[in-house]
Each structure stands twice: as C-alpha cells, then as structure tokens.
C-alpha positions, 0 to 999 in steps of 0.5 A: 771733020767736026770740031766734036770729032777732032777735038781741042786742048785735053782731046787734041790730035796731040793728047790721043798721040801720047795714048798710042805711045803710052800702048807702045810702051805697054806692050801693043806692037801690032801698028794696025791695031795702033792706027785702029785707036788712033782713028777713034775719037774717045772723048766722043764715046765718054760723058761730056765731064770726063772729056777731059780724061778720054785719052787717059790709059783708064776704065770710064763710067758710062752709068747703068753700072758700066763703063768704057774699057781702058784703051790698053785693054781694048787694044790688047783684046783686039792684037790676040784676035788679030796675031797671025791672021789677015782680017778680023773677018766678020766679028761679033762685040757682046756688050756694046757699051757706048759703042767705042770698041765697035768703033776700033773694030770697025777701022780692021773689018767691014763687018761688024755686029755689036749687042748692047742689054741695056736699050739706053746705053745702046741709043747712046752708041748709035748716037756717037757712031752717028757723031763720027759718021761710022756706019758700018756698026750694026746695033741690037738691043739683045741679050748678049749672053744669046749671041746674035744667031741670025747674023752667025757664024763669025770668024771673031767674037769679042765679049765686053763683060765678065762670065762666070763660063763661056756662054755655048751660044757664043761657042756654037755662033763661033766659025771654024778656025774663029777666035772668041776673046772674052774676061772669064771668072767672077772674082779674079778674071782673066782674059780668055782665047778661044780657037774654034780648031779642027780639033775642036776648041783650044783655051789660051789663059791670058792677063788678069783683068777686071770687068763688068759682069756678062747679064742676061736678058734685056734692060 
C-alpha cells in the first residue's frame, strides 16, 4: 500500500481507528458497516489542506459548493439500508461527490453505480478511486435527480443531497423489496427510508440532518 493510502501522524491506522470508536460510541453498531469505514482512506477523498481533519466526525468542503458527509452520517445512512438484509445488492449513490461514500459502499457489494452533476468533482472521484485502486465503482456524469435507468432496478439507493420530494425516477428505478435512503426537506431536513413492498411503498422518518440540496441538470 502507498504511503498516500496508509497515510502517517493525522492520517495514521491509529487516527482512523478512534473514528470508528467514536461511530461506536454514537450509536453505529453494525460491525460490517464499521470495517466498511474503517477500510476507506478519507484523508485520500478530502483536499489536501484539511488532511489533517479526514478523520474528524465532521461534514468537509470539497468546493463546487459541496462537501464530504461526515462519517457518522454515512455510516448511519448505510446500517438502515443494510438492517436485517444480507447485502446491499446492486446499489445506486445519487451525488457522488469525491467519491468517498462510493468507496464505503464498494466494501458491502460488488455492484456499485455512482451519479455526480458536476463533471469536476466527478474527475476528482475517479481519480481517488483510482488512488486506492477501488475499481468497482461505475462513474456517470448525470443528473442525478433522473437516476440512472439504463443500469435500473437497484435493490439500494442512496441520495448524497437534500430534496425538496422523492424524485419518481428514483422511485420507479427502486427493485421490489428495495430500499431508498435519502435527506428529504428544504429547510429542516430529515433522513428518509423508503421500502419498495408488495404493498407499495413504506416511509420511515428518520434523524435530522443537513445537506446540500439535490439540483438537476449537469455542470
């Protein structure tokens, strides 16, 4: 392993082991979804001034007017959608950012499609996935708010920005018995699971949070 992916002093094996024990003590007990952070190199995904603060339990700027998602959150997103099931199965991330949240998906399923809008940022995340050598991340540069039909249904989908509605595509690209986790709410936000059930679909209301807003169309 590289010295850029193992890291030293502020981005050591022993700095991103106390990240995991702080997730402990908030609440994160789900140990797959623990070694699935624990696998992933955040100092790589964040700008190279605020290495020093990859491994702190804090939201990052990434510029573009977006930002890495504190690890608590991205490892409570990812315990909901993983609770009770075996897999995440074949999963979706809207907002793909640096790529980071891809990479921690990557560690739980073998199928993974991330959407990035902003065509920069998304050169960024191939270029740290490439750092770390995770190659089974597939990269688009698409509006996220569409989904991604061509490669649909997925049995998880994870949104990385804020709605003011569930978008229908999302929905529609949603597999039977599949889950959709996403911020939902302009002002106040809160964490929203969906359960695609025979039934039709089933709402859970879960934390507040605070995210970026979900855009359309491409940068």
């Amino acid at each position: 392993m590289s010295g850029a992916v193992s890291g030293f002093g502020m981005t050591s094996q022993r700095t991103r082991t106390r990240m995991i024990e702080r997730l402990r003590e908030q609440g994160i007990v789900d140990e797959e979804v623990l070694a699935a952070i624990a696998a992933v190199p955040r100092h790589v995904f964040v700008e190279e001034a605020l290495a020093s603060r990859a491994y702190e339990d804090t939201a990052l700027p990434l510029g573009f007017s977006q930002t890495i998602s504190q690890p608590y959150v991205v490892a409570r997103m990812i315990e909901v959608l993983l609770a009770g099931r075996d897999e995440l199965g074949k999963t979706l991330e809207i907002g793909a950012g640096c790529g980071y949240q891809a990479a921690v998906l990557a560690q739980l399923t073998d199928e993974v499609y991330a959407v990035e809008r902003i065509a920069p940022l998304l050169a960024k995340a191939k270029a740290n996935l490439r750092a770390i050598r995770q190659l089974k991340v597939r990269l688009k540069h698409a509006d996220g708010q569409l989904g991604l039909p061509e490669a649909a249904p997925f049995a998880t989908i994870i949104v990385a920005a804020a709605a003011a509605h569930v978008p229908r595509p999302l929905l529609q690209q949603l597999a039977p018995n599949g889950r959709l986790i996403l911020p939902l709410g302009t002002g106040t936000q809160q964490l929203v699971l969906i359960e695609r059930r025979a039934e039709g679909f089933v709402e859970t209301r879960l934390d507040a949070v605070r995210f970026v807003p979900l855009l359309s169309g491409v940068e």
